[in-house]
C-alpha positions, 0 to 999 in steps of 0.5 A: 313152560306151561304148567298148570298155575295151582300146582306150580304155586305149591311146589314154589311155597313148599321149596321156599319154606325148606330153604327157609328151615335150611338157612334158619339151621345155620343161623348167624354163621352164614355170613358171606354167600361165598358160605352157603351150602351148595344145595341153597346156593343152587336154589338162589341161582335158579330163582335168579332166572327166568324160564328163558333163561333156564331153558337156554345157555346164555345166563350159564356161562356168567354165572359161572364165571363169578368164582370157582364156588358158583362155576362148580354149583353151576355145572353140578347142578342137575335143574340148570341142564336137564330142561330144554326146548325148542322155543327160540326166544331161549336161544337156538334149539340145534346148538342148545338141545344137543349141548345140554344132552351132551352134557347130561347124559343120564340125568331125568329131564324137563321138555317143552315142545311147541312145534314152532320151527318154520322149517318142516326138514328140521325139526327139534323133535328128532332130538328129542324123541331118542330121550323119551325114556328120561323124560320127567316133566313134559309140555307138548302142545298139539297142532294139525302138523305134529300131532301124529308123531306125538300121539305114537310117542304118547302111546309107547308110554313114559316110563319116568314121566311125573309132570304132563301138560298137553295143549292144543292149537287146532287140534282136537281129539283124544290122544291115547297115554300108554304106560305111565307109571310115575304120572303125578300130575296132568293137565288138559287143555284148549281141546286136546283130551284123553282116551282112557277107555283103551286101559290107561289108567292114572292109578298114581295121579296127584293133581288133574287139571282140566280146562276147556276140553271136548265135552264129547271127549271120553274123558268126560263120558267117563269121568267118574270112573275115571276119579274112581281110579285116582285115590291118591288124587289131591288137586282138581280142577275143572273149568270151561266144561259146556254143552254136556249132551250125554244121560251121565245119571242113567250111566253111573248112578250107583258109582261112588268115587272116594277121593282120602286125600283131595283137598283142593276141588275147583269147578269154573264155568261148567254145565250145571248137570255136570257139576251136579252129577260130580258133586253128589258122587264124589265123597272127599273128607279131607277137603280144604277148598271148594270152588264152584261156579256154574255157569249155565242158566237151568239146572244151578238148584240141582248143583246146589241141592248136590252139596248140600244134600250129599249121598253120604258122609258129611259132604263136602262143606264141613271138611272145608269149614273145620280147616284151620285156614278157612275164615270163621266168617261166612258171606252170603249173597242172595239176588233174584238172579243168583247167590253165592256163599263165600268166606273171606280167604276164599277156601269157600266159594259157591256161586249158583245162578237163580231163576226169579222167584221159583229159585228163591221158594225152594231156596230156604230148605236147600240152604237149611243143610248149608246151615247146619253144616255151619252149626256142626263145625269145631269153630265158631262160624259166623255169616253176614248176609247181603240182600240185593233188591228182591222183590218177592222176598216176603220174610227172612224165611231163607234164613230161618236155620242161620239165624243164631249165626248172622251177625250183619244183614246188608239190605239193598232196595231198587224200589221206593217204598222199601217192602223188603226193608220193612220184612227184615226189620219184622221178621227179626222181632218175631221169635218164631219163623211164620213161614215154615210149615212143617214141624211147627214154627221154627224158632228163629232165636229173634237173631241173638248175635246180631249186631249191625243192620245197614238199610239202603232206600232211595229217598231216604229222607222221605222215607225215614219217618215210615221207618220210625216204628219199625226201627224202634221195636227192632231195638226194644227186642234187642233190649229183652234179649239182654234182659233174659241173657243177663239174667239166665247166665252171669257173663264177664262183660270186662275188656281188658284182663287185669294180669295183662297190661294191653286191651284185647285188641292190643294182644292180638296185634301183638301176636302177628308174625313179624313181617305181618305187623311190618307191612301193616306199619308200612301201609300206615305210612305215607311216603314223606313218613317213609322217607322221613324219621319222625314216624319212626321213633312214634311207632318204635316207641309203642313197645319192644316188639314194635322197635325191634320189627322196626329196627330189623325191616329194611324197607323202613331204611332204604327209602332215602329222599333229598325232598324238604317235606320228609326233614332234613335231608342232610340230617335223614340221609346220613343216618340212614346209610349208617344204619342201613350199610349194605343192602339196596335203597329206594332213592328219590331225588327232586333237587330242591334244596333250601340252601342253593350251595349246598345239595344232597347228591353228594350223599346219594352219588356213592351208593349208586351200585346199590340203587334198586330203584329210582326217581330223577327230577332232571332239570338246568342245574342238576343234569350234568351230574346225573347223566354222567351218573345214569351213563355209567350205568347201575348194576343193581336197579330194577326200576326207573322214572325220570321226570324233566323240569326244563330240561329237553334233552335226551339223557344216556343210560349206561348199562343195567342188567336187572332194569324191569320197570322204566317210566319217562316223563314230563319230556324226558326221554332216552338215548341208549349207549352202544351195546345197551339193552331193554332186554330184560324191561318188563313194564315200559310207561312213556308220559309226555316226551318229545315227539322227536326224541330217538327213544320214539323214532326208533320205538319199533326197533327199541321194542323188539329187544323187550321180549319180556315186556308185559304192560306198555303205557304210552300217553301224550304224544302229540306232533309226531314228526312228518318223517315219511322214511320213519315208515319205509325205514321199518316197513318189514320190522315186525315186533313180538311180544309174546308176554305182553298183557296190557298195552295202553294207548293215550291222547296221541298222535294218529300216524304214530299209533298206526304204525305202532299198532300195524307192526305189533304182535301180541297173542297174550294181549288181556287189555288193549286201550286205543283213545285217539284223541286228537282232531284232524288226523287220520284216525281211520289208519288206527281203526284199520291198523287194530282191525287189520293186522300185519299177521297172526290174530291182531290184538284184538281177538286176544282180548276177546279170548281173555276170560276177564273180558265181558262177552258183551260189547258195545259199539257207539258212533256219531258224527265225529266219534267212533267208541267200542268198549266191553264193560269191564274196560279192558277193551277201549276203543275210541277215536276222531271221525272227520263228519260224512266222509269217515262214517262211509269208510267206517263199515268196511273197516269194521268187518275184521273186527266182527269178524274177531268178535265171531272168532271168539272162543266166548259168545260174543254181544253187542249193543249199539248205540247210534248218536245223530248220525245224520248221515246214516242211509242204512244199516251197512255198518252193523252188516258184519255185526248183525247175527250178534246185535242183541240191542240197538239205541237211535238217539235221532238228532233229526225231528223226523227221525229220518235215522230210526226210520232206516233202523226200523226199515233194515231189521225187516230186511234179510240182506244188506242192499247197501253191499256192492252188486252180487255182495248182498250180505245175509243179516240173519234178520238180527235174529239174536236183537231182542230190544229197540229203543228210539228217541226222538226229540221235539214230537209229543206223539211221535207213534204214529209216524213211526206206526207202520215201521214197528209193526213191518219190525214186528212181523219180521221177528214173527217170521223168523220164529215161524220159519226157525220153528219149522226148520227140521231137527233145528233148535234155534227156536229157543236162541231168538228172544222176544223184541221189545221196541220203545220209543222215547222210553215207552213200551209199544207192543205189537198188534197180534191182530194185524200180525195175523191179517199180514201173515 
């Protein structure tokens, strides 16, 4: 069900608090879930499930086959009937959409509508468009196909409609919303928009979500007096707003939008007029969290001066500053190229891009409204401020308002002689700010509160003799502050009160909620602590609210262990179970007793339907007691790792119905009972096991039964076995993984990874890593496997897609190697060429992913890097890429660079001549290429060789300015950034003399 994510947070936090309050009210009476009172019990069932599930009718039938209570709730129960889809991963559509209707005939329902049938004729919408007046909560997502019978449906209204999330799969436009009386949440999204200039009006919105829209749409032309009808408006956010072209100041510059009750405002990756305009006009006075991040380059000091110096009221800072929740300590952040001011929950969050030092001057009077907002608050606010390598930053006049509040200055300098650090240790034993000039000096209050200063200089050791004065009249200031405050006012310096028997720190330790002081005692434990006793009785003994957090958390209970390090299991184990009796334990089992007759399993065997999750060492002497233990199956366990000490046999798995984490390694491997399933296997990690073990041979057919798979990590698979059939047997076997979110592919062998990677499908792919590590095979077939896909968009656009990836990639290829990769990691390509031949077969196979780069939602980049390639004629692999190439890196293994020379001489080219006959690609001249370097080793002045290539290099960007400049109505004259070429790391500039004698 797609929902925005916020809004569904809420609703579950506000829902588990009320059952909280509920089972509270019965306290110690509850004693069996046979007594539950049916609405708790209801809710439990429905946390059980998952979205499938719910949508679908299998789980109904087994949950209420448990007992006549569960089967009465079950049919009862309104949430297990009313929602319905036509996802087919829930199980028939025309035998669950029918049944569910039948079943509840009246009742308000909860539609999802993909629009996914393969069938044209039979289509899920013509049962559900005879209900649309009960319908309650609705997800429809918008296509080319459907989009005209669900505008018409939209337009006639929804008279009973709360909840809209409308997305779209290539279709983009307005629809028109007739009558929606009870609309209290909506959400826009992938290009499908509103048109509200038809009357529709949202008078009842709560919650308005708004991401990656047209910013052409009317919806956004206008928005404000679209807020202006929303009073009652509690969320928004908006995300993804780029390229506004329409005067919104001239259009709405006396309408002001006053939202009472919003309390969550997040603006992410919008344009910054835009988020200027919105801000300045929008006055909301109960605010609890404010996010805004603007992503353009010009124009982030008028996002900034519209919240610090609001049309009126008190702006939008001061109401998130005096929440209850918001941290008393501010954070900020300043950079030539950007700031932020965040505080530490992150109900505050501002991030504004900077243009140098033209920024940072008028910095200081946009920040003093942020400051004195700090100093208006019920709180006391504090800030640390973190200074990065600002070269024009002459004193710490952009502090000047703050600094009775700073308590920590972070200062970090890329340059040797530390000016910066020499301005901060100045400026804060001056009372007087010398920079301001209005009004007079400003006092700066010589920074009363501050209590720590961190200086980063390279070279520290040479530099601190420099630093000896400075750092010295920083303390003798210190010192005076003292001095006058000890003498003007007599403070109680006493740390501990003499009615209270534990220091300060200790009271507020002890004020924590309980579970909160639970979970910090368990991350100051290691495992052996948590699997042993002896950390037990130490922490219990501090006092009586420690003994009894102790005593009544489970997780200090359940972790049962066989291994020496952690005591005396045959002393640890038994007083566990005593006193942990009915709940689920956590059970690590390694088989290393210190006396060989003698064994823990006995202990542990009993309570295996009470396993939740494991650990298995299988090796010689224990594994005929643990298969027959594994083959009988474990109702309650969730996670599983078995490891093989010697042992390279497969063990069976009986049934396990709630299995969502599976880790084999160290050779050890599975083979499935009859009838069981990985149905409901959620993360999936393969270390190190056979090659030939059944689990990797029938890997194809395993993973289409793991629907629900998000993470799938296979590592050191090595000999993979010559079975030509394994292939044909699987040819037409596709596997879709529509949750799958990381998958990792390490050190294995190639032909195993080009099978699996052709057959896979993964649309929500958010990481892909490739290492294929091994010599000698073909790892070509990989590269062509990721770059040409079976079906659908391969994997590697999705990552492309994912907002968490950097939009810069950068390409590296040698003799032997072939490596792409962004900077975050999350996009990891690495694999084996076989010298000359692998190079020429490489540029073909790269096309579809330029192709996929280009694709992208996002702008897309590259930096290449070229290592030795000797090999290299011309630019043919970069053919596809060049319209994104913005750097190229020749490291020439070659004295006379015979590889530079073909990179100076192909960016002066417009077509690839490489390309067959009649196929000459256009390169676009590397219009976006704005650096060069080339290294060439062994030539002490290697310029002249290369005199005449850079100057054609230069000339040929000359022209592509002339020709863009002279092109009618284009604007791509500001996309073509200035070249820069360097050769073994030095500058060489063009000469503007000879550029104009050849053009």
């Amino acid at each position: 069900m797609h929902r925005p994510t916020q809004a569904k947070s809420i609703d579950r936090t506000l829902r588990l608090r009320s059952i909280a309050r509920l089972v509270s009210s019965h306290g110690r009476s509850v004693r069996s879930i046979q007594e539950l009172p049916p609405e708790i019990l209801a809710e439990i069932l429905l946390r059980s499930m998952n979205d499938d599930e719910i949508f679908g009718l299998k789980r109904h039938p087994e949950l209420a086959s448990v007992c006549r209570k569960w089967r009465d709730v079950v049919i009862s129960t309104p949430q297990l009937w009313s929602t319905i889809t036509d996802n087919r991963q829930a199980g028939d559509p025309f035998f669950i959409v029918p049944a569910k209707l039948r079943k509840f005939k009246d009742a308000l329902l909860t539609v999802e509508y993909r629009g996914e049938q393969k069938c044209p004729e039979l289509d899920v919408w013509d049962l559900l468009q005879p209900t649309v007046s009960r319908w309650e909560e609705a997800a429809l997502n918008l296509g080319w196909e459907n989009h005209a019978k669900l505008s018409s449906t939209l337009e006639k209204g929804m008279p009973s409609l709360k909840r809209l999330t409308l997305i779209s799969e290539g279709y983009a436009g307005d629809v028109r919303l007739g009558p929606t009386p009870r609309l209290a949440e909506l959400c826009l999204s992938r290009n499908v928009s509103l048109d509200v200039t038809t009357g529709t009006t949202l008078s009842t919105l709560r919650r308005l979500t708004i991401i990656s829209i047209n910013p052409s749409s009317s919806l956004i032309i206008n928005f404000l007096p679209t807020l202006a009808e929303c009073p009652f408006l509690e969320l928004l956010h908006l995300a993804s707003i780029t390229s506004i072209s329409f005067n919104h100041a001239t259009l709405f510059a006396a309408l002001d939008v006053v939202l009472p009750f919003l309390r969550i405002l997040k603006i992410e990756d919008a344009d910054a007029s835009f988020v200027s305009l919105l801000l300045r006009h929008v006055r909301a006075d109960g605010l609890e969290q404010l996010t805004v991040r603007s992503s353009s380059e010009g124009g982030n000091m008028a996002v900034l001066r519209a919240i610090s110096s609001p049309r009126h009221g008190n702006g939008l800072i001061l109401p998130v500053l005096n929440w209850e929740r918001t941290s008393s300590q501010l954070g900020l952040s300043l950079n030539e190229d950007w700031l932020r001011i965040e505080d530490e929950t992150g109900g505050l969050f501002l991030e504004v891009g900077l243009d140098g030092r033209n920024d940072i001057c008028n910095l200081a009077e946009l920040l003093g409204p942020i400051y004195q907002y700090c100093a208006a608050t019920v709180r006391n606010i504090t800030i640390a401020v973190r200074l990065y390598h600002l070269k024009s930053f002459e004193n710490l006049h952009v502090l000047c308002g703050a600094a009775p509040m700073v308590t920590s200055i972070h200062c970090y300098d890329r340059r040797q002689d530390g000016h910066l650090y020499r301005c901060v240790l100045d400026s804060i034993t001056q009372n007087p700010c010398q920079a301001c000039s209005l009004g007079g000096p400003r006092q700066l209050n010589t920074f009363s509160r501050l209590a720590e200063i961190r200086i980063h200089v390279p070279y520290a050791a040479s530099l601190l003799p420099t630093y000896t004065r400075d750092v010295q009249m920083t303390y003798l200031s210190r010192q005076s502050i003292a001095q006058a405050a000890a003498a003007s006012t007599a403070e109680d310096r006493s740390t501990a009160s003499p009615a209270s028997g534990h220091s300060p720190a200790l009271r507020n330790i002890q004020e924590l909620p309980p579970e909160i002081l639970a979970e910090a005692l368990l991350k100051s434990m290691t495992d052996s602590e948590v699997f042993g006793l002896k950390r037990h009785r130490e922490l219990a003994s501090v006092c009586r609210t420690w003994r009894d957090v102790i005593l009544s958390t489970p997780q200090f209970w359940n972790a049962v262990t066989d291994d020496p390090q952690a005591g005396d299991p045959f002393r640890i184990v038994p007083a566990k179970l005593r006193r942990f009796k009915d709940g689920f334990l956590t059970i690590k089992y390694i088989d290393k007793p210190t006396d060989p007759e003698s064994s823990a399993w006995d202990l542990l065997q009993p309570t295996v339907l009470r396993w939740e999750e494991v650990t298995l060492t299988l090796g010689l002497g224990n594994h005929s007691k643990l298969r027959s233990t594994l083959e009988q199956g474990m109702p309650n366990l969730r996670r599983l790792t078995l490891l093989s000490e010697g042992f390279p046999q497969e063990v069976r798995l009986g049934p396990t119905p709630r299995l969502a984490e599976l880790c084999l390694s160290r050779r050890a491997s599975l083979d499935l009972i009859s009838g069981t399933t990985l149905s409901t296997l959620r993360r999936l990690t393969i270390k190190s096991i056979r090659p030939d073990s059944p689990l990797l041979i029938n890997i194809l057919p395993t993973l289409t039964e793991c629907s629900l798979l998000e993470l799938l990590h296979i590592s050191s698979i090595r000999s993979f076995p010559a079975n030509r059939t394994h292939s044909v047997n699987f040819a037409e076997l596709d596997v879709t993984l529509p949750l799958l979110r990381v998958l990792e592919i390490e050190d294995a062998e190639a032909s195993f990874i080009s099978l699996l990677l052709r057959h896979l499908r993964a649309d929500g792919l958010e990481q892909l890593t490739v290492h294929c590590l091994i010599l000698g095979g073909c790892t070509l077939a990989v590269l062509r496997a990721v770059s040409e896909p079976r079906d659908g968009c391969g994997l590697i656009l999705p990552v492309l897609n994912c907002r968490y990836t950097s939009s810069e990639v950068c390409l590296s290829l040698g003799e032997r190697w072939l490596y792409i990769k962004d900077k975050t990691g999350r996009l990891s390509l690495k694999l084996w060429l076989n010298g000359r031949k692998d190079v020429r077969n490489v540029a073909d196979l790269l096309d579809p992913v330029y192709r996929h780069c280009a694709a992208s939602a996002r702008s897309i980049t590259m930096a290449i890097h070229l290592h030795h390639v000797e090999s290299l004629e011309s630019l043919h692999l970069l053919c596809g890429a060049a319209p994104m190439v913005a750097s190229i890196h020749c490291n020439d293994g070659e004295q006379y660079g015979k590889l530079s020379r073909c990179v100076l001489n192909g960016i002066s080219q417009n077509v690839c001549r490489t390309c067959p006959p009649g196929s000459h690609r256009p390169w676009n001249t590397f219009s976006r290429l704005s650096e060069l370097r080339i290294s060439v080793p062994s030539e002490s002045n290697p310029l002249p060789e290369y005199a005449r290539g850079v100057h054609v290099a230069y000339l040929s960007r000359r022209r592509i300015v002339q020709s863009a400049a002279s092109s009618p109505g284009s604007n791509s004259l500001n996309d073509i950034p200035d070249l820069k070429i360097y050769i073994n790391d030095a500058f060489v500039p063009p000469d503007l003399g000879s550029l104009d004698q050849d053009s």
